[in-house]
N, C-alpha and C positions, 0 to 999 in steps of 0.2 A: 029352479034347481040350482042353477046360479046362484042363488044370494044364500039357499041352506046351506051350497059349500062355503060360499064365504064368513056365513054364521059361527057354521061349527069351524073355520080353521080360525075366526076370530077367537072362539071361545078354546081354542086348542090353544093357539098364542100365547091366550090372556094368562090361559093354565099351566102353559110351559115357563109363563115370565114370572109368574108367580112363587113356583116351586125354587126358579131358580135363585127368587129375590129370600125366597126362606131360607134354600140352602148355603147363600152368601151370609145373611146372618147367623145362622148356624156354625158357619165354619168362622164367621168373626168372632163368636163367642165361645167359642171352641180354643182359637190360636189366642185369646189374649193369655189368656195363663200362662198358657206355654211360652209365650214368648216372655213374661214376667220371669218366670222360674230359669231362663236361658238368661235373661239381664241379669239375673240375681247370681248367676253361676259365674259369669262374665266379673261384675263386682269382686265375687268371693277369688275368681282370678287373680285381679288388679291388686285385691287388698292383700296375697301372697307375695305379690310382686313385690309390693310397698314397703311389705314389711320386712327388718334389717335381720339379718342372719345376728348372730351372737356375737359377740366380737372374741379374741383369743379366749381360750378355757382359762388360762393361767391371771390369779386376782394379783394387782399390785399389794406388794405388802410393807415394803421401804422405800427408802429414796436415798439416791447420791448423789451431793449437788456440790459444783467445783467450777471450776476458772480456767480456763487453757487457752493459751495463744499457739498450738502448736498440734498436728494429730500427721496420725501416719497412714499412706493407701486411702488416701481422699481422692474421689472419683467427684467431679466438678465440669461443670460447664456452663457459659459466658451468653448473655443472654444478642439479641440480633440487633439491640442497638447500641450493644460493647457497654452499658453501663453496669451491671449485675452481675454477680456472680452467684453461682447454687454449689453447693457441698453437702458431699453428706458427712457426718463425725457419726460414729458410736451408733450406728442406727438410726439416727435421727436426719433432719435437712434444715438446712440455714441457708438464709442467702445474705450477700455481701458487697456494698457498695465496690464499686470494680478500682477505688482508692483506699480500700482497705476499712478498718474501722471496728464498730461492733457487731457480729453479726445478730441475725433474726431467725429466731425457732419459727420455721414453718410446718414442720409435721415430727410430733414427738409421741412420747406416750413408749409401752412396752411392746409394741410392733419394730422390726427392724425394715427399716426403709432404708436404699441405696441407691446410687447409679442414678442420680437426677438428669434429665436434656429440655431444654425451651424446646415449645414451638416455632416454629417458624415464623410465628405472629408475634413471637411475647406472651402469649395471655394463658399461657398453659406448660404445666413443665410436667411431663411423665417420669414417673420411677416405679419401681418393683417394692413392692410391701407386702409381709406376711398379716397383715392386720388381721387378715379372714381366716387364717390358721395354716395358708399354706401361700406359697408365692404366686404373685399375678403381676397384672401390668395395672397400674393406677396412673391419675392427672390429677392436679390439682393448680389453682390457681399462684402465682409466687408472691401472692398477700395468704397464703396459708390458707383459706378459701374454698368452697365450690372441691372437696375430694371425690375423686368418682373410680369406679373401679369398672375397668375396662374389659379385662381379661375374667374369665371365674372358671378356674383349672385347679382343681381340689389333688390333683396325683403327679404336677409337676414342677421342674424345676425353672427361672428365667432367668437370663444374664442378657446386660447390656441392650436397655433400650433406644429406638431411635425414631425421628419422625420420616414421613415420607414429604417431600416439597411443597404438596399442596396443604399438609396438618391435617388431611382426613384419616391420615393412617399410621400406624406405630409398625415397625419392623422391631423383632426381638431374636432371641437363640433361645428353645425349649428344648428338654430334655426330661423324658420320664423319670419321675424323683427313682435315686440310686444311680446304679454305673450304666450309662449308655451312652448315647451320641449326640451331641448338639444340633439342632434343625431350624434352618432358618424360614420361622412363620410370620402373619401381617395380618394386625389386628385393625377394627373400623375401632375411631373414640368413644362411635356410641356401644360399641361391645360387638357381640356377637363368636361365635365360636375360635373364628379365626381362618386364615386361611397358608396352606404349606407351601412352602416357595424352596427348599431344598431337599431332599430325601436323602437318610443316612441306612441304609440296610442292606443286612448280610447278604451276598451271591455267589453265585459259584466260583467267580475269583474272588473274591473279599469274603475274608472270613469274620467273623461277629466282633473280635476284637482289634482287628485293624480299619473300622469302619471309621469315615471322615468326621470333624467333628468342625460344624461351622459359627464362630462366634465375630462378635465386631462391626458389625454391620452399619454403614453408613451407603446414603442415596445421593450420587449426584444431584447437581442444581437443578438440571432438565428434568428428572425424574426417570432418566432412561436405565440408565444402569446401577449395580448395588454392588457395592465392594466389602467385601469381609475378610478373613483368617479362615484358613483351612487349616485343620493338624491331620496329619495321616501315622499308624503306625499303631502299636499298643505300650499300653500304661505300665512304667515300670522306673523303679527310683532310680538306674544306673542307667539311663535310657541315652540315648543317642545324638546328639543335633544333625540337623536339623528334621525341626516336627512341625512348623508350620509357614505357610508361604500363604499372601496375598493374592484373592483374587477375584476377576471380575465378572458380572452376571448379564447379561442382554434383561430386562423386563420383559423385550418381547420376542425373540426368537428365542430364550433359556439359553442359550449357547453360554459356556462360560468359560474364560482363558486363566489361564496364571499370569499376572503381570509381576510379579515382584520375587524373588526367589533370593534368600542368602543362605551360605554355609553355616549359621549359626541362629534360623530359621530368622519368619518378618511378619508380624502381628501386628495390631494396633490402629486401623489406617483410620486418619483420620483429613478429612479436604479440606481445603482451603476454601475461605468463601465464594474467590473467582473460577473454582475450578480446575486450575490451572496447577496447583502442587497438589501431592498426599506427601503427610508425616507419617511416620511407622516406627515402631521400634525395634530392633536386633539386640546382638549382643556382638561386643569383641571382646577376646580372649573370655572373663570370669563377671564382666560388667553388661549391667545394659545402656543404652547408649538410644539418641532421637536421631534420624534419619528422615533427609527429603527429599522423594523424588521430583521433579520435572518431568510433569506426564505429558505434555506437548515434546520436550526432546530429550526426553530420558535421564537428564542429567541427574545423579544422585550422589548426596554427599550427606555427612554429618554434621547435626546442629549443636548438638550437645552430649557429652558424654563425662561421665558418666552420669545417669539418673536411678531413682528407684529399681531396685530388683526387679526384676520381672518371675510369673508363675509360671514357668513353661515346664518341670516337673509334676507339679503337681495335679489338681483336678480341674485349676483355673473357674469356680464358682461365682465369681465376681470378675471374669474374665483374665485377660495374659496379664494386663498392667491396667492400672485407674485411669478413671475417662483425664482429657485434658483438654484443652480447646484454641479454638483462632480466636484472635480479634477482629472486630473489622477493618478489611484495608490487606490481610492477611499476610502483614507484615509481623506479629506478632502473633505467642500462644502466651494461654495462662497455662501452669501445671501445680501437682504437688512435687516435693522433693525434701527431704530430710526437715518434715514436721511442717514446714513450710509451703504458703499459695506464691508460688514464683512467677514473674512476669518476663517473658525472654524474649529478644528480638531475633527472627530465627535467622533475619539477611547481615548484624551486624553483632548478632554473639549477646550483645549488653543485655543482662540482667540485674533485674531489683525484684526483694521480698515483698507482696500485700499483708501488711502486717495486719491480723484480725483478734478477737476475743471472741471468746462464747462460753457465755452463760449453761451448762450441761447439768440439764437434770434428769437423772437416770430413774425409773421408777422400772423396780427386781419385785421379783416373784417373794414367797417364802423362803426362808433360808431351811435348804438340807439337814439339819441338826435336830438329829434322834440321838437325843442322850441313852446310855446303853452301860449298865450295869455292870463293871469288871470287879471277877471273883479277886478278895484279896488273900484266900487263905491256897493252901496245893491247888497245884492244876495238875491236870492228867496228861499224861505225854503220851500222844497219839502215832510218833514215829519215833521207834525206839530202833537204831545204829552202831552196827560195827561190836553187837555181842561179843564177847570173850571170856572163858569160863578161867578162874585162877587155876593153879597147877595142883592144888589140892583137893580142886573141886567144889570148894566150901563156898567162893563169892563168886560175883559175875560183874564184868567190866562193861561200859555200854557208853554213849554218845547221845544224849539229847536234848535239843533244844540249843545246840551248840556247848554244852556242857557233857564234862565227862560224870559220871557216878560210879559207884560202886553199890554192889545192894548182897546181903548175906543170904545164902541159898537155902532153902525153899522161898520162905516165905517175909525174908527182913524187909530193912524200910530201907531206900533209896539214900543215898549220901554222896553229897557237891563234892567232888576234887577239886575243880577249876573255877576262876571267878575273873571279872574283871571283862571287856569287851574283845579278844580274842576268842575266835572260834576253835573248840579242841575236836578232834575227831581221833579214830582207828586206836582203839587204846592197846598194847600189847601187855600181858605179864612175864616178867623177869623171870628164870626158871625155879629161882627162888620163894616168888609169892612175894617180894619183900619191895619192888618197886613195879610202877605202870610207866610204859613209856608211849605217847602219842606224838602227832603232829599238831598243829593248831596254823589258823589262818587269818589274815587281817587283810586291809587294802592294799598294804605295801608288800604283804608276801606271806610266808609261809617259815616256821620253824619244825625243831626235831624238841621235846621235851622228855625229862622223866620225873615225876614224884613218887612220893613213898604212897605205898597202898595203905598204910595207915590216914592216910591225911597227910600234908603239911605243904611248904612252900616249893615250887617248880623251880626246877634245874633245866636251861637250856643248855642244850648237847650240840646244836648246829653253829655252824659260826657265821653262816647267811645266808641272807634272805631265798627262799626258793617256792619249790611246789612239792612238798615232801608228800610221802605215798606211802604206804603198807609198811611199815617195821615189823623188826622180829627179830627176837636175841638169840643169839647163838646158847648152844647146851650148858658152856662152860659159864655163860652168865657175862662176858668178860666185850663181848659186839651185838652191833644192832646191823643188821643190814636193812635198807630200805632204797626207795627211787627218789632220786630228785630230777626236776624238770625246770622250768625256766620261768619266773613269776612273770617278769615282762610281756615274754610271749602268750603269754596263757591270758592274761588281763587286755591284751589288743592286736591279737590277731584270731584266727583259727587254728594257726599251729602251735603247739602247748613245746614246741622244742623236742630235740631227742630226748627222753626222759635217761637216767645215768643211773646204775647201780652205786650205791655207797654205803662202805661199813665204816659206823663209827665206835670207837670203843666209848665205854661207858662213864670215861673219865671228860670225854668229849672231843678226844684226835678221833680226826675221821682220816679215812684213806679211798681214795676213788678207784673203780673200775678202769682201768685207761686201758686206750690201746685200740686195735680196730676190732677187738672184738667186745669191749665195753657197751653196755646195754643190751646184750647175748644174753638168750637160756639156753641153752643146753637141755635136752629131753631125749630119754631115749628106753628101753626096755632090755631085760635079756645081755647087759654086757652091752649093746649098741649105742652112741648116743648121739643126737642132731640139734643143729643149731636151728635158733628162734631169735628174731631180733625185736625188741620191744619195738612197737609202731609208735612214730609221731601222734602227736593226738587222740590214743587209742589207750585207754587204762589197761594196764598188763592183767590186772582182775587175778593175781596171785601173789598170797604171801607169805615169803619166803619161812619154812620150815625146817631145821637142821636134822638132820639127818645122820645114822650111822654107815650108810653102807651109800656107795656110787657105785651104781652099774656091777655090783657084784662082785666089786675091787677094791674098795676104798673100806675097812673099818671106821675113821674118826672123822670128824668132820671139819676138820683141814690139815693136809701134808702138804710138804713141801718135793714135788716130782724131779725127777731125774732135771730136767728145764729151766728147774729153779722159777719155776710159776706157785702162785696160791691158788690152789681149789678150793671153789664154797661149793656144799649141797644144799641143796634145799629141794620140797615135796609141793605142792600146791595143795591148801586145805578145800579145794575145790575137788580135788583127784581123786577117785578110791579105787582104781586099778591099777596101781602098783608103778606107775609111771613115777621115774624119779628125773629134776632136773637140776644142773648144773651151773654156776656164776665160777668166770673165768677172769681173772686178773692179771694180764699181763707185768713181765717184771719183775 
């Protein structure tokens, strides 16, 4: 009984080992495929990976190629063993024997590249290029070499890159493309998303537009702390100083102080190789000016002044002012300054220019130019000014195009009174029918004219320059009253001046409203009347109309009162309830 169990658990074994030796090749011939079609997917991966996105949409279509020893807002920097120098011109990057010379196109083409920095090795210089259609962080070797693109951020904006100590890491300032706030992130070389090192957003004390914005960014030697430019406040062209102060970041507890603070803000920071100073820049009184602290004992003083502008109104996209750099020994910086790569010694003042060349060839897009058909016979006048029907009825007076015309009523043709580059406007007719009398304007000012409504050559009635307004002759044919205002004022400020009654007769003596109630209407109904003072910068929007009757007293339309004053009437052809107003002439 013994050996049948062990028969049959032999033959159970044999049959359990069997099944399982089938179902192992079973499932090996099962998984090869599958695992084929997952290599094959894996491939299909890689070969996405591999392959190069497009480069910019836009095809080169010309070229501009020139010679210059000279560029302005060059952002530079000096490579770790003081021989090299990197610049960017025009979009593109050069570098530069650190004695000057010719320089070397290292990354050109219709991508704009800026804001070049060495590794800390040498072997690798980072900057910002749109090559992939929007700005990132790229490397590239400084034999023009080995480009790689680090960063791949399709929706934003980067200013001012920097390495971190050891070169495995790039610190930048991003910003969602359009208006927001600077954030200071840290990129690996080999890429990756990135990672956020400042946070800029709204709270319940900070509201969206006075959120901080952090650019500038440079790492101590150790690798411990990170110094940048803070701006606090909101964006505005009459804006205030100070908008930005200096300050510094722990790596590892985040704590972070203000070290540097001036009345007329402090950006820029840039370390010395031993650590031991930062440069920055300010501004005194309307200039910008280099500053150096002593961060072991605080001392700070000025290295140079004045330098390049700085951008501290504006959006600062390429940062407050262009990179610039130590030498080794950190005895010296190189910088730009008035077209020029300057070399200064920051402990004993002396400066000399690195004289360079460069070879610049610009490759542009299509040029803009849609030729476009202009009619040469009539055009149609779309905005037709300042109406006025003759006294007969028969024509119509009007303004367009800067030109005055005349056109016969119903249905005539339009006819030029005016030529010549003077603007005419407000045409009035004589009560006659027998002359038109307008204003006209130019860059230096404003006159009074009249011509004959027949046609022919213009009569100036004014004797100077002003801001003339509304005419209107009086019944008897014989004055014109209208407003003058002040050209000066009206051409550069907001206030256009007290604008002034004046009647001039027709022969062209004029005589002014004086007195303190000069540039007064008078308005009133029923026998009553009140005063109206034309407002500074405010068009009075009425034109004087002569009138028979004032306030229920006056028949003609100017006596002489007990007072020995001249009364003018005049109506507003705005009015049609009966309101009648009054111009008062002291005198």
């Amino acid at each position: 009984m013994i050996a049948s169990k062990f028969a049959g658990r032999g033959v159970w074994v044999w049959t359990m080992g069997l099944g399982m030796a089938l179902g192992l090749l079973a499932s090996s011939s099962l998984a090869a495929p599958q695992e084929k079609k997952e290599e094959k997917k894996e491939e299909k991966k890689d070969e996405k990976k591999d392959e190069k996105k497009p480069p910019l949409p836009l095809k080169s279509d010309r070229k501009i190629e020139f010679t210059t020893d000279e560029g302005t807002w060059l952002s530079l920097d000096v490579s770790p063993d003081g021989k090299t120098i990197v610049f960017e011109l025009l979009g593109d990057l050069y570098t530069l024997p650190i004695e000057g010379g010719q320089a070397k196109l290292i990354s050109g083409g219709m991508a704009f590249d800026s804001q070049p920095k060495f590794s800390p090795d040498g072997k690798w210089i980072a900057f910002l290029s749109d090559r992939e259609g929007s700005d990132n962080i790229w490397i590239i070797h400084p034999d023009g070499t080995g480009a790689k693109q680090v960063s791949k951020d399709a929706g934003s904006d980067f200013v001012t890159p920097a390495w971190a100590p050891d070169g495995k890491y790039i610190f930048v300032s991003k910003v969602p493309s359009g208006i927001g706030a600077y954030e200071l992130w840290m990129y690996h070389v080999d890429g990756g998303s990135g990672i956020q090192i400042t946070k800029s957003r709204p709270s319940p004390t900070v509201q969206r537009k006075d959120r901080p914005n952090d650019v500038g960014v440079v790492a101590s030697a150790d690798g411990k702390y990170l110094y940048y430019a803070e701006r606090h406040g909101p964006f505005s062209y009459n804006t205030m100083l100070p908008l930005w102060e200096i300050k510094r970041k722990d790596r590892k507890t985040g704590d972070e102080d203000t070290i540097i603070q001036q009345s007329l803000s402090a950006f820029r920071p840039v370390l010395s190789p031993d650590g031991k100073s930062m440069l920055y820049v300010s501004r005194f009184e309307t200039e910008s000016g280099l500053r150096m602290r002593n961060l072991e004992t605080g001392e700070d003083k000025w290295v140079r002044y004045p330098i390049t502008r700085d951008d501290q109104e504006s959006r600062f996209t390429r940062d407050v002012f262009p990179g610039y750099a130590f030498l080794p020994g950190a005895q010296e910086i190189v910088y730009n300054q008035d077209g020029k790569i300057r070399r200064l010694n920051v402990m004993t003042g002396a400066e000399s220019i690195i004289p360079f060349t460069a070879q610049v060839s610009q490759e542009l897009g299509p040029k803009l130019d849609f030729p476009q058909k202009v009619d040469q016979g009539p055009v149609k006048a779309r905005l037709i000014q300042d109406t006025t029907e003759s006294p007969d009825g028969k024509k119509l007076a009007f303004s367009a195009m800067t030109h005055l015309y005349t056109i016969d009523l119903p249905n005539g043709k339009p006819m030029q009174m005016t030529t010549g580059n003077a603007h005419a406007y407000q045409p009035a007719w004589s009560p006659d029918g027998q002359w038109v009398v307008y204003v006209s304007w130019t860059a230096d000012g404003g006159q009074l004219w009249k011509i004959p409504a027949a046609g022919g050559t213009p009569q100036q009635l004014s004797k100077s320059l002003g801001v003339y307004s509304n005419p209107a002759w009086s019944q008897d044919g014989n004055r014109i009253v209208l407003l003058r205002g002040n050209a000066y004022d009206r051409d550069n400020s907001t206030f256009d001046g007290r604008p002034r009654f004046l009647a001039i007769r027709r022969n062209g003596s004029a005589h002014a409203f004086t007195g303190k109630r000069a540039g007064h209407l008078f308005c009133g109904r029923a026998g009553t009347c009140r005063r109206h003072r034309a407002q500074p910068g405010r068009p009075v929007g009425a034109r004087a109309h002569f009138e028979s009757a004032v306030c229920g007293r006056d028949a003609s339309s100017r006596r002489r009162s007990a007072n020995n004053q001249h009364r003018w009437t005049f109506r507003s052809h705005q009015e049609t309830d009966g309101h009648w107003r009054r111009l008062f002439r002291m005198g």
